[in-house]
Kinemage of the C-alpha trace (Angstrom):
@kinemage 1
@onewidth
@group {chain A} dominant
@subgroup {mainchain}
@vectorlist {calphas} color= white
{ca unk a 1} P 122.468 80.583 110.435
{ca unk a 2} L 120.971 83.958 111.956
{ca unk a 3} L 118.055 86.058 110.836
{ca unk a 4} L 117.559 89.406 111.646
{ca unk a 5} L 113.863 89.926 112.632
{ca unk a 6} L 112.010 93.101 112.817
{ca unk a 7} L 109.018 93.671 115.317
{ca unk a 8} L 105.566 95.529 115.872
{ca unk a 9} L 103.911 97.325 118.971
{ca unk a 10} L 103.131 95.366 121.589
{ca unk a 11} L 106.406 93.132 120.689
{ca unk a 12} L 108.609 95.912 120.524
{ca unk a 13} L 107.363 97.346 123.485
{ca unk a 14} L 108.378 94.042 125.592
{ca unk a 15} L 111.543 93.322 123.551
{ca unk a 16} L 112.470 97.041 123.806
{ca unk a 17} L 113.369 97.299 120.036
{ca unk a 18} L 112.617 97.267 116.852
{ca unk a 19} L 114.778 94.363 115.575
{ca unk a 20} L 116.773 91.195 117.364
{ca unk a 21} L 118.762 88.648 116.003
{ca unk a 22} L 117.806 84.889 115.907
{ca unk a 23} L 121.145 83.003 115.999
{ca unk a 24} L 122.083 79.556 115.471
{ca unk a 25} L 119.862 78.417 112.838
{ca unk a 26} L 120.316 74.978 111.681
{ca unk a 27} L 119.129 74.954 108.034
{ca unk a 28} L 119.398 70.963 107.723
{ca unk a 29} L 118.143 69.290 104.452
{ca unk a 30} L 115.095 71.373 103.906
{ca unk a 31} L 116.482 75.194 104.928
{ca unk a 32} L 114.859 77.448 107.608
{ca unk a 33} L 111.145 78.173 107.705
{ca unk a 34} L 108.866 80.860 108.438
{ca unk a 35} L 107.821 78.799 110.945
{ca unk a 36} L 111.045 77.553 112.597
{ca unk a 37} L 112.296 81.155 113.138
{ca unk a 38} L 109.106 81.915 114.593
{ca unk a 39} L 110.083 78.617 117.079
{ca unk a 40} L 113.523 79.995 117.751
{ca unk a 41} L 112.294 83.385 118.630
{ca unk a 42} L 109.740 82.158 121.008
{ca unk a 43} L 112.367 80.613 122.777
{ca unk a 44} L 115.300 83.056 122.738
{ca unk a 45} L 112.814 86.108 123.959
{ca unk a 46} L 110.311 84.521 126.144
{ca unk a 47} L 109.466 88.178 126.981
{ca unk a 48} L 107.658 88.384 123.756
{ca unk a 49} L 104.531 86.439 124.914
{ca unk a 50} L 102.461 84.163 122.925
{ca unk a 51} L 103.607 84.578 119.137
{ca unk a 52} L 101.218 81.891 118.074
{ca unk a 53} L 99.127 84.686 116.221
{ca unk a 54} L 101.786 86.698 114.424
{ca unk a 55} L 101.887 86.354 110.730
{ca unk a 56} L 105.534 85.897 108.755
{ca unk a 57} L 106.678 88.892 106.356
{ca unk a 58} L 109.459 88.608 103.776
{ca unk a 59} L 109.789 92.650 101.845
{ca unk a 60} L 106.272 92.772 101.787
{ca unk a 61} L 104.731 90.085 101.020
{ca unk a 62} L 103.295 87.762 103.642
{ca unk a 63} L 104.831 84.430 103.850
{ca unk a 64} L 103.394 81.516 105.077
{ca unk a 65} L 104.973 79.066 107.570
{ca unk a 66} L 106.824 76.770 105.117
{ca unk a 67} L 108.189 79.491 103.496
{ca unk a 68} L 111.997 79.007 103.601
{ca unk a 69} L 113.921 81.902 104.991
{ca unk a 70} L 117.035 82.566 102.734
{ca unk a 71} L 120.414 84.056 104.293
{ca unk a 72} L 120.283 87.751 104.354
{ca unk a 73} L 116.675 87.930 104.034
{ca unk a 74} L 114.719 90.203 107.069
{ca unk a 75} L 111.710 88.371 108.535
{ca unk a 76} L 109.237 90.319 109.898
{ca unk a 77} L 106.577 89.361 112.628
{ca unk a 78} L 103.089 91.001 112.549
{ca unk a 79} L 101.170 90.877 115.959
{ca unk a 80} L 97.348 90.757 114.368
{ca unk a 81} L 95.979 94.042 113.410
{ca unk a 82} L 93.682 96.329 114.933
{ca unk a 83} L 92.021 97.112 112.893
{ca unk a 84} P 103.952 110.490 103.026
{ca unk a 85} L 100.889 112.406 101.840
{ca unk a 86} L 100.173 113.953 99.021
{ca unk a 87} L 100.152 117.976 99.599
{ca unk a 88} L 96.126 118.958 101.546
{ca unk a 89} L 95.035 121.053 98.412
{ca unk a 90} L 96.015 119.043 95.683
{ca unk a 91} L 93.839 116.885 93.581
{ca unk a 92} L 95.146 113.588 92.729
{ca unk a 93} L 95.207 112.328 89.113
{ca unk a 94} L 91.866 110.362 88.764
{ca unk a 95} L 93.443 107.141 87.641
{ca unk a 96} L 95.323 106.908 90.914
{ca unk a 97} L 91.358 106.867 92.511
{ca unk a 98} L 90.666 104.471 89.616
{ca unk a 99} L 93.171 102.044 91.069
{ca unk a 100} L 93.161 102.874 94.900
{ca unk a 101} L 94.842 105.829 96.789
{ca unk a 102} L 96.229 105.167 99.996
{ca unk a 103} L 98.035 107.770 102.350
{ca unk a 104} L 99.408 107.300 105.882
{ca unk a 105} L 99.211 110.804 107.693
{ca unk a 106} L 100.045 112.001 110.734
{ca unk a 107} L 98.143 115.101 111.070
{ca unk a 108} L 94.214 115.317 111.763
{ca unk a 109} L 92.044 113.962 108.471
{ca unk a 110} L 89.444 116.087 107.492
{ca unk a 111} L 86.721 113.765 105.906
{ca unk a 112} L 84.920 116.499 104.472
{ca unk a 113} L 88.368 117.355 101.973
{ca unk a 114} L 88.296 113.340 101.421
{ca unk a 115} L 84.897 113.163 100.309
{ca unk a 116} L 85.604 116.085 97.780
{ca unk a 117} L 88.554 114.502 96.509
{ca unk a 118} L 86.280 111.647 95.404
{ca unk a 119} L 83.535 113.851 93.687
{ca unk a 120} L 83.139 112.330 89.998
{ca unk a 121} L 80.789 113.409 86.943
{ca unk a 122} L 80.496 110.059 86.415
{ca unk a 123} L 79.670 108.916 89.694
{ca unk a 124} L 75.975 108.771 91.291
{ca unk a 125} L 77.213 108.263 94.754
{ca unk a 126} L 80.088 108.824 97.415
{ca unk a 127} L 80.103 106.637 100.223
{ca unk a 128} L 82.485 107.676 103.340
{ca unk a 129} L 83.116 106.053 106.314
{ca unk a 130} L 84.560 107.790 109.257
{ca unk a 131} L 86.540 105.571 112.008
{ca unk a 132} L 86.441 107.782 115.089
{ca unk a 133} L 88.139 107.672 118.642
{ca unk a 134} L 85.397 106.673 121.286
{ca unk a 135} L 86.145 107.605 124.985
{ca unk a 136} L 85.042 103.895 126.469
{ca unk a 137} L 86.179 100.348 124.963
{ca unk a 138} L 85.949 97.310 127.351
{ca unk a 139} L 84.771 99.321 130.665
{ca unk a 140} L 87.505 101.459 130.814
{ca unk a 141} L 87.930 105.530 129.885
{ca unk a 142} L 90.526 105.691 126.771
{ca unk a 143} L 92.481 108.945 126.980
{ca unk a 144} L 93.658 108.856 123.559
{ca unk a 145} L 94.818 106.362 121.064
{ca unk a 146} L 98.392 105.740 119.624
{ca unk a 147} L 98.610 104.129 116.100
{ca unk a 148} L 101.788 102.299 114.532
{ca unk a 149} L 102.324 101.259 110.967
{ca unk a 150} L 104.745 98.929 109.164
{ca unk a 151} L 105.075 101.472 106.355
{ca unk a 152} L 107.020 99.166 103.688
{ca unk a 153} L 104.327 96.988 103.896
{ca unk a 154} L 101.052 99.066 104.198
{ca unk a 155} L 100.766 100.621 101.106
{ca unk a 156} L 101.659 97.429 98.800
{ca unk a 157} L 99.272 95.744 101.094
{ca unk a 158} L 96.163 98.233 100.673
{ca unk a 159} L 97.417 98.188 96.544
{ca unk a 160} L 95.982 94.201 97.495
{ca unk a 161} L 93.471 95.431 98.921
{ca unk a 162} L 92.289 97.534 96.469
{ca unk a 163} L 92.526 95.221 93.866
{ca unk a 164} L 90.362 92.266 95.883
{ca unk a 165} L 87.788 94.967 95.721
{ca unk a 166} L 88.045 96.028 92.119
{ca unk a 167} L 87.850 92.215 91.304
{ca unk a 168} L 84.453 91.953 93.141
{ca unk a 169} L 82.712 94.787 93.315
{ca unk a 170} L 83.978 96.464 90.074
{ca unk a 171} L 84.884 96.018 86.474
{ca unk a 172} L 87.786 93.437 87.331
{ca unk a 173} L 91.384 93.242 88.739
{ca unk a 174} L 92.844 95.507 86.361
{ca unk a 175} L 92.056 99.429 87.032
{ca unk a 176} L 90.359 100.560 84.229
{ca unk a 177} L 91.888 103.272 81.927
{ca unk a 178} L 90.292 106.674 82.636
{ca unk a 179} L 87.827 107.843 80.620
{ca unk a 180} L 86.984 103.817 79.360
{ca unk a 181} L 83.368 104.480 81.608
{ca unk a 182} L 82.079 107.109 78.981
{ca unk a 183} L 82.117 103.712 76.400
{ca unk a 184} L 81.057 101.275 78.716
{ca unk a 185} L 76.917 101.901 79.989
{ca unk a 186} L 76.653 100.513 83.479
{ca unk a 187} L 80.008 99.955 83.610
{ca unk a 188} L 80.716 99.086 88.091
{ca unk a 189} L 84.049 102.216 87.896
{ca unk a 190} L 85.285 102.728 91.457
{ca unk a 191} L 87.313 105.694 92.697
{ca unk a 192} L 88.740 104.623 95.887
{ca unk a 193} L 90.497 106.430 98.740
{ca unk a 194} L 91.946 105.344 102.218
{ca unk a 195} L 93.905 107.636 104.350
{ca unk a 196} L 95.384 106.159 107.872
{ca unk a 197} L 96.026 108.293 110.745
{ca unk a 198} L 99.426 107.396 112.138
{ca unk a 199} L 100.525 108.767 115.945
{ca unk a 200} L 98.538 110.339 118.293
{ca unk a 201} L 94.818 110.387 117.729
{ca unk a 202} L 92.292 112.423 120.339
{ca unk a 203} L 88.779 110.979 121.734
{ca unk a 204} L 86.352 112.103 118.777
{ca unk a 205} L 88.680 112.435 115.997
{ca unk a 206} L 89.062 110.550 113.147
{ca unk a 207} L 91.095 107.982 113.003
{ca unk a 208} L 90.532 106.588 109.191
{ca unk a 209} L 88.446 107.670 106.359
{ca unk a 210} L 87.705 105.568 103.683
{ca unk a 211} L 85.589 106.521 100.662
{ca unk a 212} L 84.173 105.030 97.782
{ca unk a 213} L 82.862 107.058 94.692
{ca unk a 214} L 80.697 105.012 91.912
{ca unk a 215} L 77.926 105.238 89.344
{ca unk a 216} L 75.188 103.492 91.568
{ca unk a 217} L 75.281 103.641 95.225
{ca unk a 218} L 74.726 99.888 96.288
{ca unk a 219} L 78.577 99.528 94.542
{ca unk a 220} L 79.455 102.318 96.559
{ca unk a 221} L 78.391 100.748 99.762
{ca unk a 222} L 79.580 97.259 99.273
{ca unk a 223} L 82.821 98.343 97.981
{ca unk a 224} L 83.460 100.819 100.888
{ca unk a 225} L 81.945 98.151 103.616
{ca unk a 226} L 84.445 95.675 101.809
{ca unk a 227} L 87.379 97.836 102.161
{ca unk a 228} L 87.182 98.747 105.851
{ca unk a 229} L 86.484 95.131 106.581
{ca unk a 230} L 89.628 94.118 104.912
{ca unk a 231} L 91.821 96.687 106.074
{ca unk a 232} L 91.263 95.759 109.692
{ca unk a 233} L 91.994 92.525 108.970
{ca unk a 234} L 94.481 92.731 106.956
{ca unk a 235} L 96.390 96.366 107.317
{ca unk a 236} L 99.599 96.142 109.378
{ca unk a 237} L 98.667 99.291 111.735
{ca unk a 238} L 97.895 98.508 115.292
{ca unk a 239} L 96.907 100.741 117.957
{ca unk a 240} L 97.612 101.246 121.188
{ca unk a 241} L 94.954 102.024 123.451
{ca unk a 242} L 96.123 104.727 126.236
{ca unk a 243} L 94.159 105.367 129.515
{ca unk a 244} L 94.781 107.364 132.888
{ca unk a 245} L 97.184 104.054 134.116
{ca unk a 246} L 98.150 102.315 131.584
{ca unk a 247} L 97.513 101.146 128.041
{ca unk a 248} L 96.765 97.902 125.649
{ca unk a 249} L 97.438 97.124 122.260
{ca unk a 250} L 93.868 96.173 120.438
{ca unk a 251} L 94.219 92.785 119.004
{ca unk a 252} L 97.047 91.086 121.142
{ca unk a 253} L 96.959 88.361 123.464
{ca unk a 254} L 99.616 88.920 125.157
């Protein structure tokens, strides 16, 4: 049995693509595993490094170790995380806010448009944090930094994401139905917004916004403190770190 497997930054870099093939599977009584194509692949790329830390993707989904591997099914491995867009001028439709909107984008963010985007009668506060490009990490002078994304998997991953928060810092799991607030006093409503830069990101620019509009501004701050959190743990977008001779990928061991 063979499985195609698909690979991330620092991986792909050493592998020198994007996908290999693991061949000569055994399935045996119990099938192929998650964690048995991870074995394989260790041992038919030793170039790869250390893969003890990369997490299993089936579509996108994560799947655990003793998730069986079915024939014709593309596994993907995620080295951890460091932790197309809508048009610039137009407004999105509030209950897309209401449930989380997340955009990858390759051009420079502009935090002040986010923030505006997030602007609510409703809400009594709009919290935004600003991820920026510093020029030192570790001792050494960063030139500029390079960020990837698995873009199958990040948005229904952020939709996750989203949703975690709703479930403890708003009304519940479910994103409300717009308008439900102006029936519901003290009702916890979130608007929500994440945008990701993707490519080539300068020292001092922003890298990712994400903002958080409510009705009381300790939600506000918990929810958007939550969110970053859990997008750098979670988010598969890793970035490359790129100085005068050489570069590192921010999270690998390898």
């Amino acid at each position: 049995m063979d499985i195609r497997v698909r690979l991330f930054a620092g991986q792909r870099e050493r592998a020198g693509t994007d996908e290999v093939l693991v061949v000569g599977l055994d399935p045996g009584a119990n099938g192929v595993t998650v964690a048995d194509v991870r074995r394989a692949l260790a041992m038919q790329f030793p170039a790869l490094g250390d893969l003890d830390g990369v997490a299993g993707v089936i579509g996108t989904a994560y799947a655990p170790p003793e998730r069986e591997v079915v024939a014709g099914e593309v596994l993907a491995f995620l080295p951890p995380v460091s932790g197309g867009a809508p048009e610039p001028d137009q407004q999105p439709a509030d209950d897309l806010l209401l449930r989380g909107l997340f955009e990858l984008c390759a051009e420079p963010l502009d935090p002040g448009a986010l923030h505006t985007r997030l602007v609510h009668p409703s809400a009594g506060a709009v919290v935004l944090f600003t991820g920026t490009t510093r020029a030192t990490n570790r001792g050494l002078d960063v030139e500029r930094l390079d960020y990837e994304a698995f873009h199958e998997m990040a948005g229904p991953e952020m939709a996750r994401i989203f949703t975690d928060c709703r479930a403890q810092f708003g009304d519940g799991g479910d994103a409300p139905v717009p308008g439900d607030h102006l029936t519901q006093p003290g009702a916890r409503i979130l608007r929500m917004l994440c945008v990701h830069r993707i490519g080539t990101v300068g020292v001092a620019e922003p890298s990712v916004v994400v903002g958080v509009s409510s009705p009381h501004r300790d939600t506000a701050f918990r929810a958007a403190r939550f969110l970053i959190d859990a997008l750098k743990e979670r988010l598969p977008v890793w970035k490359k770190e790129v100085y005068g001779d050489g570069h590192s990928w921010i999270g690998e061991r390898s």
